[in-house]
C-alpha positions in Angstrom: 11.5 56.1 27.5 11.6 54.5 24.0 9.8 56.6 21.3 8.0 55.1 18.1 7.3 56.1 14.6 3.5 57.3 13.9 1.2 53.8 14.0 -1.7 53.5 10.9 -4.3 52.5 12.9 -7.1 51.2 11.0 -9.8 51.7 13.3 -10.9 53.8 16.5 -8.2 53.1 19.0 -9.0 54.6 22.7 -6.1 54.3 25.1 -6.8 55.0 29.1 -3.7 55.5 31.4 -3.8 55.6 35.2 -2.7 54.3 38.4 -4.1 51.5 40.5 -7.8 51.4 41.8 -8.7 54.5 39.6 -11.3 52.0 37.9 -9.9 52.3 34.6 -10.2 48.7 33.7 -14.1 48.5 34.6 -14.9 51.7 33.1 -12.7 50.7 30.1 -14.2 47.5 30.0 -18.1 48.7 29.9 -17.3 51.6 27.6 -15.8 49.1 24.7 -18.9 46.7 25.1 -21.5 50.0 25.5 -19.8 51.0 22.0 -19.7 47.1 20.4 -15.2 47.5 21.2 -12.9 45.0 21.7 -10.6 45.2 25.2 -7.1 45.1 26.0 -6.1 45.0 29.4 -2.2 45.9 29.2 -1.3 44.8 32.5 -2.1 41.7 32.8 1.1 41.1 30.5 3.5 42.4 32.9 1.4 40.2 35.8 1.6 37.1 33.4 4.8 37.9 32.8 5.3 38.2 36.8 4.0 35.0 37.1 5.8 32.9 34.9 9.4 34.1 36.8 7.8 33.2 39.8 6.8 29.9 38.9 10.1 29.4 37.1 11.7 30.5 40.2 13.1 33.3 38.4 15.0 36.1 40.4 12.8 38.7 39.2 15.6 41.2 40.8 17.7 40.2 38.0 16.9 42.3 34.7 18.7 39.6 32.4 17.1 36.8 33.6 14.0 38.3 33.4 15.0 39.0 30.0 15.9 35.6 29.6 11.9 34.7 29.7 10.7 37.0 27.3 11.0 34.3 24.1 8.4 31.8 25.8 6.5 34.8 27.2 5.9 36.4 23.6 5.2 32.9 22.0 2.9 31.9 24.8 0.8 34.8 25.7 -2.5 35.2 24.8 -5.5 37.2 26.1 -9.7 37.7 25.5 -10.2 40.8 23.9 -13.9 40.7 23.6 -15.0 42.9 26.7 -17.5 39.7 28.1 -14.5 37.5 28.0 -12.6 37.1 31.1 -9.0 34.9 30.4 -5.6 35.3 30.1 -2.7 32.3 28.9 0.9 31.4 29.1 1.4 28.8 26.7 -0.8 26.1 28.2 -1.6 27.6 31.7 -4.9 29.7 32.4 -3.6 32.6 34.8 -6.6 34.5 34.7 -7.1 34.7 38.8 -4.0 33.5 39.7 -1.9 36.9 38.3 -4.4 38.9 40.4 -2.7 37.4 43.8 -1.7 40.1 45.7 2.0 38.9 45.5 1.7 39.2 41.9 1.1 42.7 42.1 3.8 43.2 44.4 6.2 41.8 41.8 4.9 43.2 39.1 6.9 46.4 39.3 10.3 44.2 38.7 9.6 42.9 35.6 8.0 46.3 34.5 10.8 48.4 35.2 13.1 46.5 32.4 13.0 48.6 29.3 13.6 44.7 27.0 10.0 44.2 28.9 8.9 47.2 27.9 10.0 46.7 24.1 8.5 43.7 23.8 5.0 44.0 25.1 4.5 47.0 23.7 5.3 45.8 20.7 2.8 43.3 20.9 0.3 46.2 22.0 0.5 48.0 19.1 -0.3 44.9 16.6 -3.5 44.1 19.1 -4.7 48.6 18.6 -3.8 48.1 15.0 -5.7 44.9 13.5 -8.8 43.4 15.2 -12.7 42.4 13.7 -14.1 45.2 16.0 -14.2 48.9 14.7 -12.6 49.8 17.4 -10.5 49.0 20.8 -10.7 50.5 24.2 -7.3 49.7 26.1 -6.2 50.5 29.8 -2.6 50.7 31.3 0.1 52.8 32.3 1.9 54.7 29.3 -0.5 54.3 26.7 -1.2 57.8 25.6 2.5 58.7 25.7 4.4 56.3 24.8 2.1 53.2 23.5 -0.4 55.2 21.2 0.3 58.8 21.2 -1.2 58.8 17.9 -4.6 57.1 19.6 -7.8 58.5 18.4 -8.6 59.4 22.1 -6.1 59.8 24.7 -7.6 59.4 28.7 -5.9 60.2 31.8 -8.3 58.6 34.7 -7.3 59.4 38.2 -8.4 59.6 41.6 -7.3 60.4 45.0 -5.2 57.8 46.2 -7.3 57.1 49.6 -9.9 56.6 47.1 -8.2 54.1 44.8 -6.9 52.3 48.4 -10.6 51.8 49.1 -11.3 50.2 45.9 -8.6 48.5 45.3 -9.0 46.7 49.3 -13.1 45.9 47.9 -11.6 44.0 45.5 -9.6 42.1 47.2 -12.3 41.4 50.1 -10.4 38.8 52.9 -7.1 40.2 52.1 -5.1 41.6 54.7 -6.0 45.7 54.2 -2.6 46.9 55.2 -1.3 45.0 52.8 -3.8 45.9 49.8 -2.9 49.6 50.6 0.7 49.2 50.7 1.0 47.2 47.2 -1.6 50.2 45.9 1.1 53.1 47.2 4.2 50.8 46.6 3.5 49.9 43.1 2.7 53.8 42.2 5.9 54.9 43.5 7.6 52.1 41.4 6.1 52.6 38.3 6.5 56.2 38.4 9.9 55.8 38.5 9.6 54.3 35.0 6.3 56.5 33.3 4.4 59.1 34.2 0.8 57.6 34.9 0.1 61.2 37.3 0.7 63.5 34.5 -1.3 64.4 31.6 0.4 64.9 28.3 -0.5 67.6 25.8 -3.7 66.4 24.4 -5.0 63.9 26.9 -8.1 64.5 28.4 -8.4 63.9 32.4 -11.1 61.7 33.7 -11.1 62.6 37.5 -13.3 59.7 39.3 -12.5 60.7 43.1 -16.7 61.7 43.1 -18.0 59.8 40.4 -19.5 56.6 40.4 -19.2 53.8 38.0 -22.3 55.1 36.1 -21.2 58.6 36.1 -17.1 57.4 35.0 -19.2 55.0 32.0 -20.8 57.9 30.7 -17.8 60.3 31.4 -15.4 58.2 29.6 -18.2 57.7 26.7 -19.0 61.5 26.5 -15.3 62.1 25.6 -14.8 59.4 23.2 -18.0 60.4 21.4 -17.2 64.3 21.3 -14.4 63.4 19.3 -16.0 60.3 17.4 -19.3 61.0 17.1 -20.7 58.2 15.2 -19.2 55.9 17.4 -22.2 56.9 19.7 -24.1 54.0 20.7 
């Protein structure tokens, strides 16, 4: 795990970590338009990033040559970070549905687990929390609060229990084969773990537990803790 020196963030910066089907991107997504926020989904860099090996026929196995792709990946990526927008780019290509493929998310993991990856997005993460025209950002991923933006204005842990999150995650995914949604949910976790701890609340973060809540309830959660400790960011 690579640390950081403090970032100045300029504005309200609210990072939310989690594991799959937890629903922190919807949630994460309402709460930054409720509260006039931009959004930054994290993930869909590593799934861009998934998808350009793929398509380059990359051995995704192969932490160097994955590596390798990180120049036109940097230089090409680009994402919508006002909460109504829905796109994501790689140089000229639109990827917004196709990095949610299933297979995708099964590769996703490979590139993840390569700390020159890691580096390099979160790199770029940081200068997306720091500068924007909102007054704030809401962003959603996997070590956010730790390793990221421990220095966020409001740190979020969202869980829920994993037959839960299978059960989303398979709604979503609606004419997929289930088995297969479940065992890319339970798959992924395990690889990702093996590189942060998503599971785990750090000193400081505040646990958002939406096994029972619905996406009302999680909205208003979420917003109750952000304006506890931002209160004029109340909408």
């Amino acid at each position: 795990m690579t640390t950081q020196e403090p970032t100045a963030f300029r504005r309200t910066v609210v990072v939310v970590d989690g594991p799959s089907g937890s629903g922190k991107s919807t949630v994460s997504r309402s709460v930054a338009e409720r509260l006039g926020f931009e959004f930054l989904d994290t993930g869909a860099a590593y799934r861009s990033l998934a998808w350009l090996g793929t398509v380059r026929g990359t051995d995704l196995d192969d932490a160097d040559a994955v590596t390798a792709l990180l120049p036109e990946f940097v230089a090409g990526y680009a994402i919508a970070l006002r909460p109504g927008e829905r796109w994501v780019r790689v140089g000229d290509h639109d990827v917004t549905t196709a990095i949610r493929a299933t297979a995708i998310s099964a590769a996703v993991s490979k590139v993840a687990r390569v700390q020159a990856v890691r580096d390099a997005v979160n790199a770029l993460f940081r200068r997306l929390l720091a500068d924007g025209a909102a007054p704030g950002v809401v962003a959603e991923g996997r070590d956010l609060t730790t390793v990221v933006a421990p220095d966020a204005t409001v740190r979020i842990l969202m869980t829920a229990d994993e037959s839960v999150r299978i059960a989303r995650r398979s709604a979503e995914k609606a004419g997929e084969d289930a088995a297969r949604v479940a065992a890319t949910v339970t798959e992924r976790d395990a690889a990702d773990s093996k590189v942060v701890d998503f599971l785990h609340a750090a000193d400081g973060v505040h646990v958002l537990d939406s096994t029972h809540l619905d996406l009302p309830q999680t909205v208003q959660a979420m917003m109750d803790l952000i304006t506890a400790a931002v209160p004029e960011e109340a909408p």
